[in-house]
C-alpha positions as CSV (number, residue, x, y, z in Angstrom):
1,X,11.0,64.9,67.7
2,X,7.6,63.8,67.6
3,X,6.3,62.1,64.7
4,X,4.1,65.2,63.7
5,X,7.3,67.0,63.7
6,X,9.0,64.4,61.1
7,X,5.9,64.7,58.7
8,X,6.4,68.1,58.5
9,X,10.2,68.1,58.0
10,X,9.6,65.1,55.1
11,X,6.6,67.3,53.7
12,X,8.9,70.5,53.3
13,X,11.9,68.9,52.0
14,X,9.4,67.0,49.4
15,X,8.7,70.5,48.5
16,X,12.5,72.3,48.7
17,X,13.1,68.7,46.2
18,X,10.2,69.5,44.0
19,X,11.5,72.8,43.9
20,X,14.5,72.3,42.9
21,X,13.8,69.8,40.5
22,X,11.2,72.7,38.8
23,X,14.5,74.9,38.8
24,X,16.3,72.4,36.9
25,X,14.1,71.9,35.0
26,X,13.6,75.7,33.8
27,X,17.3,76.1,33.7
28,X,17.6,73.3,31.7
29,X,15.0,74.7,29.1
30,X,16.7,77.8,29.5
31,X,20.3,76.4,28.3
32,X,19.0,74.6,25.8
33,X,17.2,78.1,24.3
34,X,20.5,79.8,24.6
35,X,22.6,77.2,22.8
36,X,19.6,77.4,20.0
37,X,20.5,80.4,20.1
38,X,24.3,81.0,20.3
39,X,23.6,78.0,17.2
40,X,21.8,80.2,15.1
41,X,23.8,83.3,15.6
42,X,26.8,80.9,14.5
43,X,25.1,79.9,11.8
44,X,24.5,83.8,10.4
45,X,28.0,84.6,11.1
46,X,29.0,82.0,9.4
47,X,26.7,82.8,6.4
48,X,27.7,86.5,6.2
49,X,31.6,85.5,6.6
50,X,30.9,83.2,3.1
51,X,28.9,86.2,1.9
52,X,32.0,88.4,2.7
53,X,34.4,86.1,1.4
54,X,32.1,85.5,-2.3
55,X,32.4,89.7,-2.3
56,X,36.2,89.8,-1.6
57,X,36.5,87.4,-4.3
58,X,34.1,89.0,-7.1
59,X,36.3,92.4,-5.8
60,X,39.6,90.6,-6.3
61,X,38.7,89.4,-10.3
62,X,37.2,92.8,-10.8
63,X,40.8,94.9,-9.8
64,X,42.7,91.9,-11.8
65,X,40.4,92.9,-15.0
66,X,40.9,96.7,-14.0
67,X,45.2,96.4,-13.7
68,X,44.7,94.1,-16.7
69,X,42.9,97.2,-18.7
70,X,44.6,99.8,-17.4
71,X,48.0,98.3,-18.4
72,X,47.1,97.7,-22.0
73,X,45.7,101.3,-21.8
74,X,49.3,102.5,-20.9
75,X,50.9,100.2,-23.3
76,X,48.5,102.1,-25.5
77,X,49.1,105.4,-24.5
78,X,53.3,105.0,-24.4
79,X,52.4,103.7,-28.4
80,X,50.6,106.5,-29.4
81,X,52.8,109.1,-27.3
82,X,55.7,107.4,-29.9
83,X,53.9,108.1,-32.7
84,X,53.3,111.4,-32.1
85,X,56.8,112.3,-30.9
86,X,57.8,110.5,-34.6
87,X,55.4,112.8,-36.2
88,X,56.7,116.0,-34.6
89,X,60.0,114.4,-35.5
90,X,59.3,114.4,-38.8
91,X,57.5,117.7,-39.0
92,X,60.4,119.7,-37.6
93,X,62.6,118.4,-40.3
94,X,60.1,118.4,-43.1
95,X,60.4,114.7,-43.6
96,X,57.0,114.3,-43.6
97,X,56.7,115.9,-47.2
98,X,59.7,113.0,-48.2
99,X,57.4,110.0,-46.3
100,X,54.4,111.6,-48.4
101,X,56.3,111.5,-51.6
102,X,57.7,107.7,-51.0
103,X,54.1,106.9,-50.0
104,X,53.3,108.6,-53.6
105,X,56.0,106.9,-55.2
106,X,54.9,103.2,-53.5
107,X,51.4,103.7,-55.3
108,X,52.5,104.0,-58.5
109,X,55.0,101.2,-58.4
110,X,52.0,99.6,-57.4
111,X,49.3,100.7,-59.7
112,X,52.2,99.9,-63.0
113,X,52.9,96.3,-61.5
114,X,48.7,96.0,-61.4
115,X,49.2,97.6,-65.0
116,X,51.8,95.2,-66.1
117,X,50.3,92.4,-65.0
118,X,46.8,93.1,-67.1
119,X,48.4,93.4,-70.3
């Protein structure tokens, strides 16, 4: 191999090296992009999963205050159903006129102990 030859061999591999080293190089810029990024999708996941978590909560407190309501509404409801079972009681066997005239009877004890008490 003549000298000319091993000029041109050196010359041509200094290029394939220069080459390369430019295809590093972008690959390397490259990787580094796409682990920006895979960083910032992370990031946004990771924000949305809080964001999901903060509305699972706020959901949670809200179905507490709902069961919370809804059983004082039944407790409610169960009372008033009482009453009203009480009051048909008491109208099928005309006790209600009797609880009207001890209701009666009540106010005037009341009214002559207010009486007593003035003079």
């Amino acid at each position: 191999m003549s000298d000319e030859d091993l000029k041109k061999l050196i010359e041509s591999n200094a290029r394939a090296i220069e080459a390369l080293t430019n295809n590093i190089s972008e690959l390397q810029k490259i990787q580094v992009r796409d682990n920006n990024q895979i960083m910032l999708i992370a990031r946004e996941l990771q924000e949305r999963q809080i964001q999901f978590q903060d509305a699972q909560e706020r959901e949670r407190e809200t179905l507490e205050i709902m069961v919370e309501e809804m059983t004082r509404f039944i407790e409610r409801s169960n009372r008033n159903e009482r009453r009203i079972e009480q009051l048909i009681g008491y109208s099928i066997t005309n006790e209600s006129e009797h609880l009207d005239i001890e209701q009666r009877f009540r106010n005037l004890e009341s009214r002559l102990s207010e009486l007593e008490n003035q003079n």
